[in-house]
C-alpha positions as CSV (number, residue, x, y, z in Angstrom):
1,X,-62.9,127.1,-20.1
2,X,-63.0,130.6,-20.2
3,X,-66.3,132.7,-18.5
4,X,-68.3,134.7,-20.6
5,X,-67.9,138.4,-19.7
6,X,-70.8,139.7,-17.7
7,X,-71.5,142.8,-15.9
8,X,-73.8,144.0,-13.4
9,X,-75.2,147.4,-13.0
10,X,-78.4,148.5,-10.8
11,X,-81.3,147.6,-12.9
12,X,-83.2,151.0,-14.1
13,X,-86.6,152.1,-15.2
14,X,-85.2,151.7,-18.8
15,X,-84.6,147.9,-18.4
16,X,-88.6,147.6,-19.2
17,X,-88.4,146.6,-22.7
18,X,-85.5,143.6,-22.5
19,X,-86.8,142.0,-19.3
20,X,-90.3,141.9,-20.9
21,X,-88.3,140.0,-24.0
22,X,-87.9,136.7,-21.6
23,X,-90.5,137.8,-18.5
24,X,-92.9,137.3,-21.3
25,X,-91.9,133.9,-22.5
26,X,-93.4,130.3,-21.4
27,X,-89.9,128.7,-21.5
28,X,-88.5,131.3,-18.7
29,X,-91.5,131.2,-16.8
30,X,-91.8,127.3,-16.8
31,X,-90.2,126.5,-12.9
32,X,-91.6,130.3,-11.7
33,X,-94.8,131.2,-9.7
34,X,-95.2,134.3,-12.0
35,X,-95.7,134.8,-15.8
36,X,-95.4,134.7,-18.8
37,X,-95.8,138.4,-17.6
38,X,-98.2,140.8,-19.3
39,X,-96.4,143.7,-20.3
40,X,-97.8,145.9,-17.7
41,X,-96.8,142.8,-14.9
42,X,-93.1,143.5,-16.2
43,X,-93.0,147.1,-15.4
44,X,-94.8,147.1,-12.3
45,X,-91.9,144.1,-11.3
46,X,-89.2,146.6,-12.4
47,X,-90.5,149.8,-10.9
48,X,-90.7,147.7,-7.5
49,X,-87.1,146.5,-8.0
50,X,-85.8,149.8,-8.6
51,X,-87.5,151.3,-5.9
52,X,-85.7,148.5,-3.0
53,X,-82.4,150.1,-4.1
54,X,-83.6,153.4,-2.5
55,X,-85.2,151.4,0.9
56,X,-83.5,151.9,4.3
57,X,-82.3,148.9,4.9
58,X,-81.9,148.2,1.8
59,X,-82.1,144.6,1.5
60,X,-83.1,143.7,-2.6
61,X,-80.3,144.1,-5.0
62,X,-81.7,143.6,-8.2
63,X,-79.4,143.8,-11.4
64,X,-79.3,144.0,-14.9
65,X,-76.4,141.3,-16.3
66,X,-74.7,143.2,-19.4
67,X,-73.5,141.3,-22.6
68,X,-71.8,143.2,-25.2
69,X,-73.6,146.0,-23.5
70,X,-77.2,144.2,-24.5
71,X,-78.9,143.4,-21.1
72,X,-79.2,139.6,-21.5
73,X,-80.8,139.1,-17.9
74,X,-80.6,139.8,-14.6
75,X,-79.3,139.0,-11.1
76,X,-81.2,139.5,-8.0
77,X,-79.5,138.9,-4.2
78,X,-81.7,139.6,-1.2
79,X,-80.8,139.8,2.1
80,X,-83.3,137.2,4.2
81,X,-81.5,138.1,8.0
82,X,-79.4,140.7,8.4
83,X,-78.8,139.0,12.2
84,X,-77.8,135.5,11.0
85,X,-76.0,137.2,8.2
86,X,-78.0,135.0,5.5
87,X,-78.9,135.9,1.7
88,X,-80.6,134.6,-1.1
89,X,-79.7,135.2,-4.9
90,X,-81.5,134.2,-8.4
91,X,-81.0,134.8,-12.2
92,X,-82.5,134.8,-15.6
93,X,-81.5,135.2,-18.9
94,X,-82.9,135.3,-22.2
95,X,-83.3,131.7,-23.6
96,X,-81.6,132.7,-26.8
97,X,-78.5,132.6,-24.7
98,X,-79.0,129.7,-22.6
99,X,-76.3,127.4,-22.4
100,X,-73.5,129.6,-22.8
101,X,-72.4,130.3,-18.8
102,X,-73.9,133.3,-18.8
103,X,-75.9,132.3,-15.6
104,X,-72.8,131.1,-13.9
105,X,-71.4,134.4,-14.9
106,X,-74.1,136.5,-13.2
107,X,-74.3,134.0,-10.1
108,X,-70.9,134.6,-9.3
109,X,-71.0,137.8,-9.3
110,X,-73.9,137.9,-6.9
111,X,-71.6,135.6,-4.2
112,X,-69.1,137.9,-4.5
113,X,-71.2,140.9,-3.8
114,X,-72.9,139.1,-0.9
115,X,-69.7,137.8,0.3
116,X,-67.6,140.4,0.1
117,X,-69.6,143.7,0.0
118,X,-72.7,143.2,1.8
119,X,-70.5,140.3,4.1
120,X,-72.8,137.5,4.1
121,X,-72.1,134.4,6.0
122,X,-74.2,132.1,4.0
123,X,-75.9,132.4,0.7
124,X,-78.3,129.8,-0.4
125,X,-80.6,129.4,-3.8
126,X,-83.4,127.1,-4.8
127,X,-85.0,125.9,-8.2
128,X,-87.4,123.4,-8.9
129,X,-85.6,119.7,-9.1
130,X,-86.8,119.7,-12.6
131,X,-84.9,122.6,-13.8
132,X,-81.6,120.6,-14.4
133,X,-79.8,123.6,-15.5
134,X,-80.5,125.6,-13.1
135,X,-79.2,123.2,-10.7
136,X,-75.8,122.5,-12.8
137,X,-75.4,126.5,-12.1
138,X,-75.6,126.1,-8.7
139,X,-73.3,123.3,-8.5
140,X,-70.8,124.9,-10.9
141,X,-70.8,128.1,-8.3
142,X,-69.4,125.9,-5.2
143,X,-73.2,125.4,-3.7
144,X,-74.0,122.3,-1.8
145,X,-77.2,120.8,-2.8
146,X,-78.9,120.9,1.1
147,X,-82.1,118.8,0.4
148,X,-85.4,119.2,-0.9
149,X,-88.5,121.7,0.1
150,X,-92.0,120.4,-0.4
151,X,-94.3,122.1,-1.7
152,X,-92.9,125.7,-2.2
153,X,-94.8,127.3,-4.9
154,X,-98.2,126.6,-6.7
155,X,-97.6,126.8,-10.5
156,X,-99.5,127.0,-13.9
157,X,-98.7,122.6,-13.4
158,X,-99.2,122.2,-9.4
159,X,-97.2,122.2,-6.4
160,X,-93.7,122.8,-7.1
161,X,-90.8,121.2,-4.8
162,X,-87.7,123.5,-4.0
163,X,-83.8,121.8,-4.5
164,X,-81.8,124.1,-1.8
165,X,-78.5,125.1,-2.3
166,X,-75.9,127.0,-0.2
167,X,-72.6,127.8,-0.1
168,X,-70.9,129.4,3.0
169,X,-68.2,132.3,3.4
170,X,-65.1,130.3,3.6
171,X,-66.4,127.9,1.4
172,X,-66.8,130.6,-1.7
173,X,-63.0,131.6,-0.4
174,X,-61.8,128.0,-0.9
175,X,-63.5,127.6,-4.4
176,X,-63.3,131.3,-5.8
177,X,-59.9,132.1,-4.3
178,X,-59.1,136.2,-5.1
């Protein structure tokens, strides 16, 4: 199977526009604590994830994912302890793509950033146990599925559950050899 070629570049000021075209839609927004975003929601998100790439330390990395040059989503990693080496990464893309890898794309580029440029030791993600795709990402990037959080986030629907996935240093080296 070949991967779908996606690339990553800081997110800018200009990004607006297409993250509004999925921040702004039910579907994306189902498993998520925030939206569907207001127009003026979306900017204020982007202005504050530009800003972090300009923080000392900087620990958010928020990117826009590249598709044919269309930004199609996005890609977030953030360090959670520089001391214990630990990060976190998530990603979106527009629905109109779902399906097509795209997510895998973008979440393997984020383990190879916070594995091999920013050095993590372990890297971990969560979705709600109800997003089944989300969690078929995470498996197809080499993450072990850890357990289950309780009660993580209060949605539109009620208390959402987190699924917890990580995937440690040599581990990624084992299943994305260079």
């Amino acid at each position: 199977m070949s991967h779908p070629e996606v690339r990553l570049r800081q997110l800018e000021p200009t990004d607006v526009d297409a993250v509004h075209s999925w921040a702004c839609l039910p579907e994306v927004c189902r498993y998520q604590a925030w939206g569907p975003n207001s127009l003026t929601e979306t900017r204020e998100f982007v202005t504050e994830a530009v800003a972090a790439w300009h923080e000392q330390p900087q620990i958010r990395f928020a990117y826009a994912a590249l598709h044919d040059d269309d930004v199609i989503g996005m890609g977030e990693l953030r360090i959670r302890s520089l001391q214990h080496a630990q990060g976190e990464i998530q990603y979106i893309t527009h629905p109109s793509l779902w399906g097509r890898g795209l997510g895998t794309a973008i979440g393997r580029q984020l383990l190879h950033i916070g594995f091999h440029q920013l050095r993590m030791h372990r890297i971990y993600a969560t979705c709600d146990p109800r997003n089944a795709a989300s969690a078929a990402i995470l498996k197809k990037l080499g993450m072990t599925h850890e357990g289950l959080l309780r009660h993580t986030a209060k949605l539109r629907d009620g208390w959402r559950d987190s699924a917890l996935f990580s995937i440690l240093d040599s581990e990624w080296t084992e299943f994305w050899p260079p």
